[in-house]
N, C-alpha and C positions, 0 to 999 in steps of 0.2 A: 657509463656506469650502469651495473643491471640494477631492475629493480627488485622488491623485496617482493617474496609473493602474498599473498593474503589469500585465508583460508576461513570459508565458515563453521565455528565450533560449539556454537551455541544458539538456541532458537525458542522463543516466547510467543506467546498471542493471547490476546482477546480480543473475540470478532461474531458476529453476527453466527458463526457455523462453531462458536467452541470457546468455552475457557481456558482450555490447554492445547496443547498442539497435536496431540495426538487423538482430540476429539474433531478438531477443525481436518487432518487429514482425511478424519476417517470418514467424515460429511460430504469434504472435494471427490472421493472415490464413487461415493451413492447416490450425488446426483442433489444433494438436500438442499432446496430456498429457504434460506433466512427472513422473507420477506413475514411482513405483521402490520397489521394494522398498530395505528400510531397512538401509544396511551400516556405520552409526557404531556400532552396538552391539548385542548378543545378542537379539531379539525373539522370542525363543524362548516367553515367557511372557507378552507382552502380547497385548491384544485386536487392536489394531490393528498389522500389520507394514510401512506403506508409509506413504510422503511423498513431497510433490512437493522432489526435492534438485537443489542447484546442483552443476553438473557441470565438472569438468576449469579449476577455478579455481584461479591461479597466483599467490598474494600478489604475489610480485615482478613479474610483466608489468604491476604499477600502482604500483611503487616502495616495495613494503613487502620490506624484507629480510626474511632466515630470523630475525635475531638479534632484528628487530623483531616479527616474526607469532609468535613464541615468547609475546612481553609482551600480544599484542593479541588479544581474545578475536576469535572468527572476525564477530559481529554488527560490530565494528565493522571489521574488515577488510572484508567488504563494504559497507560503507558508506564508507570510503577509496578502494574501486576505483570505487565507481560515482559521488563525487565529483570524482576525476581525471578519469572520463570526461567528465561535466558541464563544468566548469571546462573541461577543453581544447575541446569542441563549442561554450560559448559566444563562443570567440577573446577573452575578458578579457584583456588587455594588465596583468599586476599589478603590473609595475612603476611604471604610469602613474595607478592608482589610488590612493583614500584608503580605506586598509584598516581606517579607524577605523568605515567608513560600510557595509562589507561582513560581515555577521553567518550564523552557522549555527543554525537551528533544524532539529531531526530529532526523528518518534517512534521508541519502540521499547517494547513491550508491557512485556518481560522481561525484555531486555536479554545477560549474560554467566550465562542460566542455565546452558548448556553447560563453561564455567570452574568453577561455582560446583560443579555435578553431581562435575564430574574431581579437583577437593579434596577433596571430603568422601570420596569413596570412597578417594582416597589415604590419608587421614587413616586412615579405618576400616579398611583392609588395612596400615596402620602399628603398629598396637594404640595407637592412643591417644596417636603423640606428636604434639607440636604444630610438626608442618617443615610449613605452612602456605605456599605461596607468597611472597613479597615483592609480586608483582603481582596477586594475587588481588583486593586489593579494586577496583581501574582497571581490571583486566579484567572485572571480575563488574558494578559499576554502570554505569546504563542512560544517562549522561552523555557517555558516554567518547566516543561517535562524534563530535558536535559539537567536542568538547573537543578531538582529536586531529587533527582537519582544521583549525580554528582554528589549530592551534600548527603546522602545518605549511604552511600558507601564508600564516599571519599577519594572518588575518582578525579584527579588534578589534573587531568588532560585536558589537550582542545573540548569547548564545551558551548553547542551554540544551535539555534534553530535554523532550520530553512523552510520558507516558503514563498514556492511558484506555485500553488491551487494543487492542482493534480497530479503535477510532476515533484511536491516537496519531500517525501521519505525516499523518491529515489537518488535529487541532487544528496538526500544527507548521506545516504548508500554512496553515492559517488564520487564524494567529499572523503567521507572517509575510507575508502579505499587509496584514495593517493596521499591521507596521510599516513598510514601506513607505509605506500609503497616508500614514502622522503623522508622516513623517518622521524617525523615527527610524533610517532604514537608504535605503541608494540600491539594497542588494544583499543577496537573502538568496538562500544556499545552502538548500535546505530539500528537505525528505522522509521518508524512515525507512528501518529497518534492522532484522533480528531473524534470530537465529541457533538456534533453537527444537525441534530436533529431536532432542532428548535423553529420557532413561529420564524422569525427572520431567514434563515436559510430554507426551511422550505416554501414559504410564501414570495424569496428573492429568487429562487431557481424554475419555478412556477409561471413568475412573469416575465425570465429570460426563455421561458418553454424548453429549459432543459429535462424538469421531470416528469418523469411517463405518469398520466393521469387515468390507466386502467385501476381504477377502483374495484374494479366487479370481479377481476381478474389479479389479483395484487400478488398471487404465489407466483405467476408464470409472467409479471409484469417485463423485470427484467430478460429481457429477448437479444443478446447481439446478434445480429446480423438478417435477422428474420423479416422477413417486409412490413411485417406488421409494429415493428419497433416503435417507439413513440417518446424514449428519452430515458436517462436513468433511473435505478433506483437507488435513493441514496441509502448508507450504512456509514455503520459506527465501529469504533475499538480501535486496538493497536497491534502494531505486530515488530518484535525488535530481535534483532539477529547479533551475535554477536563476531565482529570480523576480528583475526588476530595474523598476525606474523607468523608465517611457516615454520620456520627455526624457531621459536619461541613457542608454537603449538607442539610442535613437535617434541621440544627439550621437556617438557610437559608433561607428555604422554597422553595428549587429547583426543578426542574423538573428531573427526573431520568428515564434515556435510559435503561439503563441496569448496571449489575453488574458485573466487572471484578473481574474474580470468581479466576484465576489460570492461570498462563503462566510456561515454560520452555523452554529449548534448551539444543543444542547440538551441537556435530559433526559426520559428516559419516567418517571422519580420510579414503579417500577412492580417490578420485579425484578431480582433480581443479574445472572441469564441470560436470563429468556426476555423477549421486547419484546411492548408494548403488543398485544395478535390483533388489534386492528383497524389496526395499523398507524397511529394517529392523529398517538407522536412522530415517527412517521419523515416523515410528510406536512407537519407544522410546520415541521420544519429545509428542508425542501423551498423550501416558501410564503416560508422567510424568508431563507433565500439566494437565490432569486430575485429577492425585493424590496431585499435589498442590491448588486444588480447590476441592477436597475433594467430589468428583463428578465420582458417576461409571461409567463405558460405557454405561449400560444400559439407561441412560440418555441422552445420548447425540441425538439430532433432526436431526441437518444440520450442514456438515462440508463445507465450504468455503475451496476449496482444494487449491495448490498452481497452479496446472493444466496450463503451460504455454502453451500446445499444441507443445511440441516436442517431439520425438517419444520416447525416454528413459524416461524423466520426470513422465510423465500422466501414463505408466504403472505402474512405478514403486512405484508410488503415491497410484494408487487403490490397491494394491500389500499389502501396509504399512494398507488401512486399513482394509482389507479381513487378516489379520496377527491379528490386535489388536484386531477389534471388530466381528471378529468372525461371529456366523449365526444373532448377531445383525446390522451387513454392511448392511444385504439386507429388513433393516426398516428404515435404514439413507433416507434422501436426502442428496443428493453433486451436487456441481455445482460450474463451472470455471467461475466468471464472466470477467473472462479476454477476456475469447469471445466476451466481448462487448469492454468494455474498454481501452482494450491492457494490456500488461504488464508494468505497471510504474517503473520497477527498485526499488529502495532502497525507493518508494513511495508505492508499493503491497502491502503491509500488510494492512496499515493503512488505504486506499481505501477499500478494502475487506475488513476492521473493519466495516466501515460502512456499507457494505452491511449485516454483520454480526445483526448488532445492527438493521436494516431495519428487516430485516428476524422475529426475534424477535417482535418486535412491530409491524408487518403488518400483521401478519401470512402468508407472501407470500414470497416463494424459489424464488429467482431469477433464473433465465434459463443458461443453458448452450446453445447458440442460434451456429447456423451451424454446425450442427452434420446432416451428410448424411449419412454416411458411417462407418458400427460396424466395430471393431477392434478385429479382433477374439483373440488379446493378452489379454482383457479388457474382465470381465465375464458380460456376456448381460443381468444378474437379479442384476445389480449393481444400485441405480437410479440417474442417474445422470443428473434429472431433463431437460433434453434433449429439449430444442427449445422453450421449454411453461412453464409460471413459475407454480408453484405449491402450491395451498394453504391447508396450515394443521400449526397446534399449534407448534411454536417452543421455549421451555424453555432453552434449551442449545445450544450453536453455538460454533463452533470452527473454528479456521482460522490460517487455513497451511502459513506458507512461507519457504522458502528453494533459499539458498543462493549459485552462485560461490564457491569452498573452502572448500566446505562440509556447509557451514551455515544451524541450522536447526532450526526454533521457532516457537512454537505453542501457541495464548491465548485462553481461555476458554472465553466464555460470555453465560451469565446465567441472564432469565428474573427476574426483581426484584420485 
């Protein structure tokens, strides 16, 4: 039986480079770091003092009240702005719709660790009594985003979170594309969301030595691929796409981004953090979301690497794709736009979607911006669009994520 195709028709964010989507493109094109120093809390004692932060974001310009953003940890506040934005860019008519057939899938790494952080210390500057929030636990689990856009506009579809760390908004991207293809959904909301910038994540990433502790340097910290690399930098926000049924965008009269061609995953069965050195899982999910999309190497334009800028990662990353595609690696573009925007955690994928989907309809590679310094581990005829973005035709895009755990998920997007 064939399958259904799915088509993307709608696109939100709020991230580190933008509160709409056409301020986040227009930042991916110039090159712009998100990075800042860190003003939610005293870094006075940690290693690392900067994040890529979301700036000048106003709950209410997306219909979230003061008395609502109080209940609602901020992961999923962003993920509410940058679904309203979705939702109104797609022009969905929802009155005209069967909301039983319309579902939200979203990652989110960690979800209300920022809620969970603001309790406990409440608690412990309390001496011990137990005035625990009433909302503490709906703001602190990693459900609430899906849950709380459902109930707000009455979406009665599949409705559920995923999270594998780094790889979570792309299994929900990858999730719901096959409900889609089985018919299980005409319409999924889907992406992710993570609000991540608190004393526990960045003091637990610090002593894992995942993040880059250039202080002095915090604009140009994040570096993929650069020898001078030293770990991520983490970011915040959401970014949510909306996938729908061809025939049904179509009967419509929609606007169509692109087409979600083919996803897969996997595992590297190999370590909690570091991925396979020879890059072999990353090249598997590769080969087999390709062939889920029915789409040869030779096709492929621009991969959206996972490239977080640590020194195991980024090689073992280009490794996987000088393994798969061969002497076609060196007619790719690649590029980490994490340089710009940081790493969002269980938000990466679905960020990178978008740039995926940009890439596509602009004919412009976003840059890999702070590359100073070659990495003689990394082969130098590789293009990994280094500092300036790059204009040429791109009809396939693919976009790495690679998770904690061995998580490994790749989707295909293909111009339609």
């Amino acid at each position: 039986m064939s399958r259904r195709r799915v088509v993307i028709t709608g696109l939100g964010t709020i991230n580190p480079l933008g509160n709409s989507v056409s301020e986040f493109f227009d930042n991916l094109d110039s090159g712009v770091s998100g990075a800042r120093l860190i003003d939610y809390f005293d870094t006075t004692h940690f290693k690392t003092k900067f994040a890529c932060t979301v700036q000048n974001f106003d709950p209410a310009s997306f219909g979230i009240d003061r008395r609502e953003s109080r209940r609602i940890d901020k992961y999923a506040q962003f993920a509410m702005a940058a679904a309203a934005q979705a939702i109104e860019d797609s022009g969905l008519d929802l009155e005209n719709e069967n909301l039983d057939r319309i579902g939200v899938v979203l990652g989110s790494g960690i979800g209300g660790i920022g809620s969970l952080t603001e309790e406990i210390s409440d608690f412990s500057e309390g001496g011990y009594l137990p005035r625990f929030s009433p909302f503490l636990i709906t703001k602190m689990i990693s459900d609430m985003g899906p849950g709380l856009i459902s109930i707000k506009y009455g979406f009665a579809g599949p409705n559920y979170t995923t999270t594998s760390a780094c790889a979570s908004s792309s299994h929900a991207m990858a999730d719901s594309l096959e409900l889609i293809r089985n018919g299980k959904a005409d319409i999924m909301i889907t992406g992710g969301a993570e609000a991540p910038i608190a004393p526990p994540s960045i003091g637990g990433f610090n002593s894992a030595k995942a993040l880059s502790t250039k202080n002095d340097e915090y604009m140009t910290a994040s570096r993929p691929f650069d020898a001078t690399r030293d770990g991520f930098v983490m970011g915040e926000g959401s970014a949510i796409l909306i996938f729908e049924e061809y025939e049904h965008a179509k009967a419509r009269g929609a606007k169509i981004y692109a087409e979600v061609a083919g996803a897969a995953m996997n595992a590297d069965a190999h370590h909690i953090t570091a991925p396979l050195p020879d890059g072999s899982g990353a090249a598997k999910v590769m080969r087999l979301a390709l062939e889920d999309a029915g789409i040869d190497k030779s096709a492929v334009d621009y991969i959206n690497v996972h490239g977080t800028s640590t020194p195991l990662g980024d090689v073992a990353e280009i490794n996987a794709v000088k393994t798969l595609f061969g002497q076609h690696a060196y007619k790719l573009n690649i590029s980490s736009t994490k340089s710009m925007h940081g790493h969002l955690l269980g938000a990466a994928g679905a960020v990178e979607a978008l740039a995926c989907v940009h890439a596509i309809n602009s004919s412009i590679v976003p840059p890999t911006i702070n590359h100073r310094n070659p990495d003689p581990e990394i082969d130098p005829n590789i293009n990994l669009t280094l500092n300036e973005p790059c204009r040429r035709e791109v009809s396939v895009a693919l976009n790495n994520t690679f998770g904690f755990g061995g998580h490994n998920c790749c989707i295909v997007f293909k111009k339609f």
